[in-house]
BARO-360302 format. One record per residue (C-alpha): residue number from 1; residue in three letters; x, y, z. Coordinates in Angstrom, 2 decimals. Each point is the difference from the previous one (the first is absolute). Layout:
i NUM aa ALA x X y Y z Z
...
***
This chain:
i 1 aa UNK x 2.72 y -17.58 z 19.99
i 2 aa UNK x 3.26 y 0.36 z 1.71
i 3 aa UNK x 3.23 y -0.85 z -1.01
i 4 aa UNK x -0.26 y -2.72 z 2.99
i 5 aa UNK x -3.18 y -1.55 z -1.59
i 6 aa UNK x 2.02 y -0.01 z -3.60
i 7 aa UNK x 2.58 y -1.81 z 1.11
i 8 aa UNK x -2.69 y -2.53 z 1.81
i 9 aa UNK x 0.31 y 0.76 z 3.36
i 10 aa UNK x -1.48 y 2.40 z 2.42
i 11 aa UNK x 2.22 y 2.96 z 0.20
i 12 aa UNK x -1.73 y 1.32 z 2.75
i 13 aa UNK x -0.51 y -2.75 z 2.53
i 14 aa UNK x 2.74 y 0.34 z 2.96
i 15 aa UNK x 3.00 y -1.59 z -0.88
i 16 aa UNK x -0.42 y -0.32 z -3.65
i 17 aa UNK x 2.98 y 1.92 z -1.61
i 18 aa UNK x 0.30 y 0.13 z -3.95
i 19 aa UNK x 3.91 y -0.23 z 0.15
i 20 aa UNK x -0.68 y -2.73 z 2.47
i 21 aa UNK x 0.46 y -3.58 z -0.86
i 22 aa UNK x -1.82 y -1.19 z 3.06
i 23 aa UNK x -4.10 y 1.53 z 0.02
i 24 aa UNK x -2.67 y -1.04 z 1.44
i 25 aa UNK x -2.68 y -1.99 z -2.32
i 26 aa UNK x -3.32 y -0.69 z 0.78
i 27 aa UNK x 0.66 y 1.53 z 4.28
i 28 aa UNK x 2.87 y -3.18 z 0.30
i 29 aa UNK x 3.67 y 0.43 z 0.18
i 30 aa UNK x 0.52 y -2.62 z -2.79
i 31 aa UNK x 3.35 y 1.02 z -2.09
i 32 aa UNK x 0.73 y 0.49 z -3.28
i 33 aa UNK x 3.24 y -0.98 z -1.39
i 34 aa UNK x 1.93 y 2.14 z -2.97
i 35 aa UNK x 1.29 y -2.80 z -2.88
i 36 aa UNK x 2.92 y 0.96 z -1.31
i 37 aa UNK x 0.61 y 0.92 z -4.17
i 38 aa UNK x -2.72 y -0.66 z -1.97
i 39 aa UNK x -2.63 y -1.42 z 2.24
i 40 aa UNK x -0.53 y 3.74 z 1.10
i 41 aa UNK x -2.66 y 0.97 z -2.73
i 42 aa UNK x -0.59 y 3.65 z 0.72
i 43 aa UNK x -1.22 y 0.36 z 3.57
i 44 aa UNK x 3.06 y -1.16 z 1.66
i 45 aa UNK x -1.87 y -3.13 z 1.97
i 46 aa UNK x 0.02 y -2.66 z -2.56
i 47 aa UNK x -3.39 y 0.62 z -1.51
i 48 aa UNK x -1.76 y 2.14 z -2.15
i 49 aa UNK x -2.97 y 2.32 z 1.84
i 50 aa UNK x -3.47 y -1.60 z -1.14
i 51 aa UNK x -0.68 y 3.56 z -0.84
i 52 aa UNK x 2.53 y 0.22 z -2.93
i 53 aa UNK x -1.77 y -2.56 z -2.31
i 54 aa UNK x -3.57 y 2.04 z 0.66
i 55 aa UNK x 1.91 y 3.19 z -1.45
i 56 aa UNK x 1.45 y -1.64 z -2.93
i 57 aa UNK x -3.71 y -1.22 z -0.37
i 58 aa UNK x -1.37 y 3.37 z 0.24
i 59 aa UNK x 3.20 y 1.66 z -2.11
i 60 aa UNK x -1.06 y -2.26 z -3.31
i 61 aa UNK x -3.48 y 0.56 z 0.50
i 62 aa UNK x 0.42 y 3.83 z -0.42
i 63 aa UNK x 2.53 y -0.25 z -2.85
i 64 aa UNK x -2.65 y -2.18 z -1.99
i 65 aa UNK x -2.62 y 2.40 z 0.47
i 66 aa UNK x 1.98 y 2.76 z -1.34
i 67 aa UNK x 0.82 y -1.95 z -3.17
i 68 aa UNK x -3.56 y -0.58 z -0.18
i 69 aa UNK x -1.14 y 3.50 z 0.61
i 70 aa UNK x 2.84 y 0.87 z -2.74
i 71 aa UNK x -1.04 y -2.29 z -2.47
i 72 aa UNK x -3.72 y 1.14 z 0.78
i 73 aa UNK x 0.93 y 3.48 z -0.48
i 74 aa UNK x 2.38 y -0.77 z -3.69
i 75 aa UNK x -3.12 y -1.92 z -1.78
i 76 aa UNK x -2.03 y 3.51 z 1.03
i 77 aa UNK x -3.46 y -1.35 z 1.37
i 78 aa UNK x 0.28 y -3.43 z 0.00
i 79 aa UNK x -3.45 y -1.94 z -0.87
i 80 aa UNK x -2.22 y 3.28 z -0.94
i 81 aa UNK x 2.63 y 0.68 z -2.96
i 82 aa UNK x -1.30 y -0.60 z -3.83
i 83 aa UNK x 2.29 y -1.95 z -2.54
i 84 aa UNK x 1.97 y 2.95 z -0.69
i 85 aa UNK x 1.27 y 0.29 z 3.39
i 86 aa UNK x -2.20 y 3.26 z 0.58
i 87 aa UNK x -2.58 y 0.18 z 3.15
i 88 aa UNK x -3.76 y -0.11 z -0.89
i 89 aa UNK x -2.43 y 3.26 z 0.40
i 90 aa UNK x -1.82 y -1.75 z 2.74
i 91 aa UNK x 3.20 y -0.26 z 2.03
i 92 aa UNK x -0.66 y 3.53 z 0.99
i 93 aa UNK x 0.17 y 0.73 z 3.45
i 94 aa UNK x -3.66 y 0.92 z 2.20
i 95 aa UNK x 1.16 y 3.13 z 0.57
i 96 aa UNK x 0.03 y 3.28 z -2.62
i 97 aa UNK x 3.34 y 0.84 z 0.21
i 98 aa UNK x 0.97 y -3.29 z -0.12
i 99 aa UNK x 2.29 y -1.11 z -3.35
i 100 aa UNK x -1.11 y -2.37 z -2.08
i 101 aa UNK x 3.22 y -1.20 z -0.82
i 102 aa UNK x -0.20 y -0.19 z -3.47
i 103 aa UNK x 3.56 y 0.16 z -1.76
i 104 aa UNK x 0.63 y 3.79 z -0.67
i 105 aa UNK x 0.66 y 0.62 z -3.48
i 106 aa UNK x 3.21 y -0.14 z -1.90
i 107 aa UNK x 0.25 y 2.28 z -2.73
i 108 aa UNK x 0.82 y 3.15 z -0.14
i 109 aa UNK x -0.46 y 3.16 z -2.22
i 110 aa UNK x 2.31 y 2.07 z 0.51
i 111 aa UNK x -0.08 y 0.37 z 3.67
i 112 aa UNK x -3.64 y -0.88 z -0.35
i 113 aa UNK x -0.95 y -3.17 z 0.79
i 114 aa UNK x -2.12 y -1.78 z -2.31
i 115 aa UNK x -1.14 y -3.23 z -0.89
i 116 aa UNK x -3.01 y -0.78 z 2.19
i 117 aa UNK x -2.31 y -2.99 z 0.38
i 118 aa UNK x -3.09 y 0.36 z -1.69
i 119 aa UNK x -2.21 y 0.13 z 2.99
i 120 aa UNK x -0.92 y 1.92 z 3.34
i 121 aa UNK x 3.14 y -0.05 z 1.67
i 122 aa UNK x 1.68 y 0.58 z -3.09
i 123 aa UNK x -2.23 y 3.41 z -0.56
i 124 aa UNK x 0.60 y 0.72 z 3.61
i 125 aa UNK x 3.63 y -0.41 z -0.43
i 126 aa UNK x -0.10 y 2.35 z -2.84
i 127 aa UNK x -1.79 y 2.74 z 1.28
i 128 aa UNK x 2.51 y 0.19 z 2.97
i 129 aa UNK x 2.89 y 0.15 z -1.79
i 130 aa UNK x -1.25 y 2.58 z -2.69
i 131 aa UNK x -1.35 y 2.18 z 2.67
i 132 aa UNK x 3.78 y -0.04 z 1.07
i 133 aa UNK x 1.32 y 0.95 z -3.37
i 134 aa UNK x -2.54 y 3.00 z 0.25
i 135 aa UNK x 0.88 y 1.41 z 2.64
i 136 aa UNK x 3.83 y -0.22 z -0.35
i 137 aa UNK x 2.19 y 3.34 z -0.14
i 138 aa UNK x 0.62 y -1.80 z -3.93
i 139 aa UNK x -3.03 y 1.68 z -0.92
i 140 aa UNK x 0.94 y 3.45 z 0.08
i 141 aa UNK x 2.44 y -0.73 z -2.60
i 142 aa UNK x -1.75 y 0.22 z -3.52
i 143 aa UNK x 1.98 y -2.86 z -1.42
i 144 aa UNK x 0.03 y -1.85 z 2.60
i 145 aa UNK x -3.71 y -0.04 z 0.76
i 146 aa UNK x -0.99 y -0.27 z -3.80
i 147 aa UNK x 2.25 y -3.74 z 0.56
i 148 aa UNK x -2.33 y -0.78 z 3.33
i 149 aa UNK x -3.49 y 0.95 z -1.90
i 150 aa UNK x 0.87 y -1.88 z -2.83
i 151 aa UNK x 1.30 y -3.46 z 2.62
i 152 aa UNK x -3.32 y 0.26 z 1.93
i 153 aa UNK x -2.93 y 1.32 z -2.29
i 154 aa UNK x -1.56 y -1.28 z -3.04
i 155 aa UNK x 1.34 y 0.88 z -2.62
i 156 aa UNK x -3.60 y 1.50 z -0.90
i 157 aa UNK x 0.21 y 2.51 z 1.86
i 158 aa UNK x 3.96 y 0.90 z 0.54
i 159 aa UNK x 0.04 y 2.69 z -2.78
i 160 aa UNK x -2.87 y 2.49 z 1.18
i 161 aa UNK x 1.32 y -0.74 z 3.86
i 162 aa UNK x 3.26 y 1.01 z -1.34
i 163 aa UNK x -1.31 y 3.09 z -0.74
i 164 aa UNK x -2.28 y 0.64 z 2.89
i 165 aa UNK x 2.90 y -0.92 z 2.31
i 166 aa UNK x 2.71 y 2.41 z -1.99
i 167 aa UNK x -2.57 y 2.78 z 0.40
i 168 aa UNK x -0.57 y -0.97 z 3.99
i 169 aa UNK x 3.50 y -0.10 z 0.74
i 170 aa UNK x 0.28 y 3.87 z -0.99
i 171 aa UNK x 2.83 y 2.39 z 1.10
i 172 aa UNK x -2.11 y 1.59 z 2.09
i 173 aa UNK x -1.16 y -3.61 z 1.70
i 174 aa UNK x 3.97 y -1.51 z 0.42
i 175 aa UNK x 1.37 y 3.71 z 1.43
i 176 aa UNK x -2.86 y 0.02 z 2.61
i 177 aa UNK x 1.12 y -3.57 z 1.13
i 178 aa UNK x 3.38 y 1.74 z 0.20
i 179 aa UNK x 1.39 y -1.39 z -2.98
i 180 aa UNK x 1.63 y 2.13 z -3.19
i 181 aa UNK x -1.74 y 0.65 z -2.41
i 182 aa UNK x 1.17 y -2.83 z -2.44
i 183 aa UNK x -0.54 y -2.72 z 3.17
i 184 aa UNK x 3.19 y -0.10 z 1.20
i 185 aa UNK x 1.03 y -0.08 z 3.43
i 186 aa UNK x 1.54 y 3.02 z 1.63
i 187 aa UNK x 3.80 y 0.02 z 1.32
i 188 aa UNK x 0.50 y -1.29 z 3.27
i 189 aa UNK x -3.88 y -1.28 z 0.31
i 190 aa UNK x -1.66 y -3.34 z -0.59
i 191 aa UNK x -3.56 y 0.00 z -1.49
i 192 aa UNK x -2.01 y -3.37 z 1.66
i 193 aa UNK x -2.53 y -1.26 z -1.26
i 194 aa UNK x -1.28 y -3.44 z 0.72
i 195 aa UNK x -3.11 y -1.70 z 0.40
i 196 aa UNK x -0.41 y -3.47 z 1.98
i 197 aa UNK x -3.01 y -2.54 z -0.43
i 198 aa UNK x -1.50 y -1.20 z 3.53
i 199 aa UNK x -2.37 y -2.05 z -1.27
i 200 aa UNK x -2.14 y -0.97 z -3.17
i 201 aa UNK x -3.80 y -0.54 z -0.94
i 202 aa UNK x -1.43 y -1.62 z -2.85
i 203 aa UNK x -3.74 y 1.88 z -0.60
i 204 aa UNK x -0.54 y -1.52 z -3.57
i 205 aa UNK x 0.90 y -3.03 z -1.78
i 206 aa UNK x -0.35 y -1.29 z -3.35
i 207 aa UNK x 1.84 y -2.42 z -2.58
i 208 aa UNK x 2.52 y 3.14 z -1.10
i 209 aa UNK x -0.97 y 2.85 z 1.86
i 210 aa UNK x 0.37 y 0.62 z 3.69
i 211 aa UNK x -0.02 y 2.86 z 2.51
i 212 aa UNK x 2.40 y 0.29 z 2.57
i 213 aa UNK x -0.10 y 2.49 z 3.00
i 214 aa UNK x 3.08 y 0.49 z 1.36
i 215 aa UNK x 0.12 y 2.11 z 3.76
i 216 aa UNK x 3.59 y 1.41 z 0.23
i 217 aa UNK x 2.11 y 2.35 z 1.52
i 218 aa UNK x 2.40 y 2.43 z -1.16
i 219 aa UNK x 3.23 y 2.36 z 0.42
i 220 aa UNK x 0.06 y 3.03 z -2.25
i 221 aa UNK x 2.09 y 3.14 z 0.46
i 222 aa UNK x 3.93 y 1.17 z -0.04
i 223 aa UNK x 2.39 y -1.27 z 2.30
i 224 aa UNK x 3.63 y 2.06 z 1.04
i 225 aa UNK x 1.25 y 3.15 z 1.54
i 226 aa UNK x -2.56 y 3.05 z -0.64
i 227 aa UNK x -2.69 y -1.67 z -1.61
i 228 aa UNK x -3.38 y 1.67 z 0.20
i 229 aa UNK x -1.94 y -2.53 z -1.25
i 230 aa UNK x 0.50 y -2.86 z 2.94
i 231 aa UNK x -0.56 y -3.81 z -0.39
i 232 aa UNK x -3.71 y -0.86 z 0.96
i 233 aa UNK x -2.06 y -3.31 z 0.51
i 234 aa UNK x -3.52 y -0.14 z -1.91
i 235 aa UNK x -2.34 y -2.90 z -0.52
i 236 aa UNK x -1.87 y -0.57 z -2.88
i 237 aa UNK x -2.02 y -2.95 z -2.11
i 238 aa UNK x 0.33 y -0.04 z -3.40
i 239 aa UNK x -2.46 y -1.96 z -2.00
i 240 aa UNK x 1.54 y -1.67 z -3.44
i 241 aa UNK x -2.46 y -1.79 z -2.26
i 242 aa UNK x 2.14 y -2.80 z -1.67
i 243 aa UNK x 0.06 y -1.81 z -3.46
i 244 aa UNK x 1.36 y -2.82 z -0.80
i 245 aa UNK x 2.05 y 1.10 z -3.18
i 246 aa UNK x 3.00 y -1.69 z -1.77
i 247 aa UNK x 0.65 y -2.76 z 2.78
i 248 aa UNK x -0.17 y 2.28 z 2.92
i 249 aa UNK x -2.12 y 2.61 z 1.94
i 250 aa UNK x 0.23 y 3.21 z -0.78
i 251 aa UNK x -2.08 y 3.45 z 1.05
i 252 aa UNK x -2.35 y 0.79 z -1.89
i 253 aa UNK x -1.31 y 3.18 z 2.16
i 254 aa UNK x 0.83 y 0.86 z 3.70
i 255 aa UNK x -0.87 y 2.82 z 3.02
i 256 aa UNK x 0.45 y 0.68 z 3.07
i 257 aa UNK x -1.50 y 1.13 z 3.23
i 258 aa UNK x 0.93 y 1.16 z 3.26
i 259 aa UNK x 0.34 y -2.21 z 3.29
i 260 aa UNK x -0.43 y -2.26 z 1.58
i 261 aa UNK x 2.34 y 2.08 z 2.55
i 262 aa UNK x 0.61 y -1.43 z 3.23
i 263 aa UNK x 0.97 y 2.16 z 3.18
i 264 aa UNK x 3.32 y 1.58 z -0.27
i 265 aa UNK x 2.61 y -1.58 z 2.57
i 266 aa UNK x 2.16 y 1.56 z 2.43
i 267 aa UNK x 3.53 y -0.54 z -1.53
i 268 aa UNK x 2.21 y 2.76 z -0.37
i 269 aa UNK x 0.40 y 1.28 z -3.38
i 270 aa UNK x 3.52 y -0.69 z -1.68
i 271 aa UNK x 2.46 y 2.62 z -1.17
i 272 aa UNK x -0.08 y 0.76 z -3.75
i 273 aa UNK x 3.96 y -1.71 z -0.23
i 274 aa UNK x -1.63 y -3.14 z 1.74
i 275 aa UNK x -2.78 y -0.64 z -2.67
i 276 aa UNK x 2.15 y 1.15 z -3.14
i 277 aa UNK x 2.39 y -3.01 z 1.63
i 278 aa UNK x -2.82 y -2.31 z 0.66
i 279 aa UNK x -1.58 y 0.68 z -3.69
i 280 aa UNK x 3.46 y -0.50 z -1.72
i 281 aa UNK x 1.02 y -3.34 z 2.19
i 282 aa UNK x -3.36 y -1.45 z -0.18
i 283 aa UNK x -1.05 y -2.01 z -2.89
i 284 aa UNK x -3.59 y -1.02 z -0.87
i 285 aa UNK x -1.70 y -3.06 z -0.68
i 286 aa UNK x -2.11 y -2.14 z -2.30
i 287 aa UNK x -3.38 y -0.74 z 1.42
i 288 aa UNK x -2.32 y -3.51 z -0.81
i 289 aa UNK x -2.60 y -0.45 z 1.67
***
């Protein structure tokens, strides 16, 4: 609409002029006559455009249904919520990779999270975030991983995996991934390894015992100036069977198999300073599904 039409005339019909106070309405040369002080409301003519009062109109309609979509948004699901605030299982989503916006947990052990719900999702949940912890750089640290195995296993089975794991994690094993001897990072280089869930699947169910596939994708190798071991992408599934022990899932066994690997893209690889800057400025996340 132009500015002609705003201020309710026709701006374009010959002879109308917007500074004008004499304009042609409706193809007649009637006049309009400018009131002095306060009797000009806005237009200059003595009367406010019919068009104002449709804006205001339209204005407060758009406000409300922000507030609305805002207050929609704080109660988090509206009607399909439970008592507790929390969204039902059956709110899920049609598709796969759809969340089912349950509330992701709160607890934490360590930088574990913990404190699942004791169902599905909550197995789900668990299975993503412990595949995390396994495949964190933390892991090649003896004292650090002994912490992770003991936050995510049951406690069953944490001292002979201790053992298995001390004796997998040889010299010979943390030197060929470029690391010394002891696990510790080279000068000047920065070992990466990370592991990120794409999606999960649940494959068995029971009262306390689930298993959870998880598909993911990973970065492992050393980042910097005259590494020889440079960062790589791999994708993976680990399987974790889950029990339900001490108010929260835990593993009780896991493995892992190659794939599914889709086609490699075309982007151009990064420079070794680019990913050691990418790995130390990006932080990670906690998954629920």
């Amino acid at each position: 609409m132009s500015q002609g039409d705003e201020r309710g005339y026709g701006g374009n019909e010959p002879g109308g002029r917007a500074d004008d106070a004499y304009s042609t309405l409706g193809g007649t040369r009637q006049t309009r006559t400018r009131l002095p002080g306060g009797a000009d409301d806005g237009d200059g003519y003595g009367r406010r455009p019919a068009r104002n009062s449709r804006s205001l109109i339209m204005v407060v309609g758009v406000v409300v249904l922000l507030i609305a979509a805002i207050a929609f948004a704080n109660q988090g699901g509206g009607g399909a919520s439970g008592s507790d605030g929390e969204k039902k299982p059956d709110a899920a989503g049609a598709g796969p990779t759809a969340a089912t916006g349950t509330k992701p947990v709160q607890g934490k052990n360590g930088t574990i999270a913990s404190g699942f719900a004791h169902d599905e999702q909550g197995a789900q949940s668990a299975a993503a975030n412990y595949a995390v912890a396994l495949g964190s750089a933390e892991m090649f640290d003896k004292t650090k991983r002994d912490g992770i195995l003991e936050a995510t296993h049951d406690p069953a089975v944490v001292a002979t995996l201790k053992a298995d794991m001390a004796e997998a994690y040889s010299a010979g094993f943390l030197t060929n991934v470029g690391l010394n001897e002891d696990g510790s990072t080279p000068s000047g280089l920065t070992f990466v390894s990370r592991t990120i869930p794409v999606g999960t699947k649940v494959t068995a169910q029971g009262a306390d015992a689930a298993t959870v596939e998880v598909w993911c994708t990973g970065l492992v190798g050393m980042a910097g100036q005259g590494s020889t071991k440079p960062v790589t992408a791999t994708w993976f599934t680990i399987t974790e069977k889950l029990r339900w022990v001490g108010g929260d899932w835990k593993i009780e066994s896991s493995s892992q198999a190659e794939g599914p690997t889709p086609v490699n893209g075309d982007n151009r690889a990064s420079t070794a300073d680019e990913i050691a800057g990418a790995v130390e400025g990006y932080g990670g996340f906690t998954y629920a599904r």
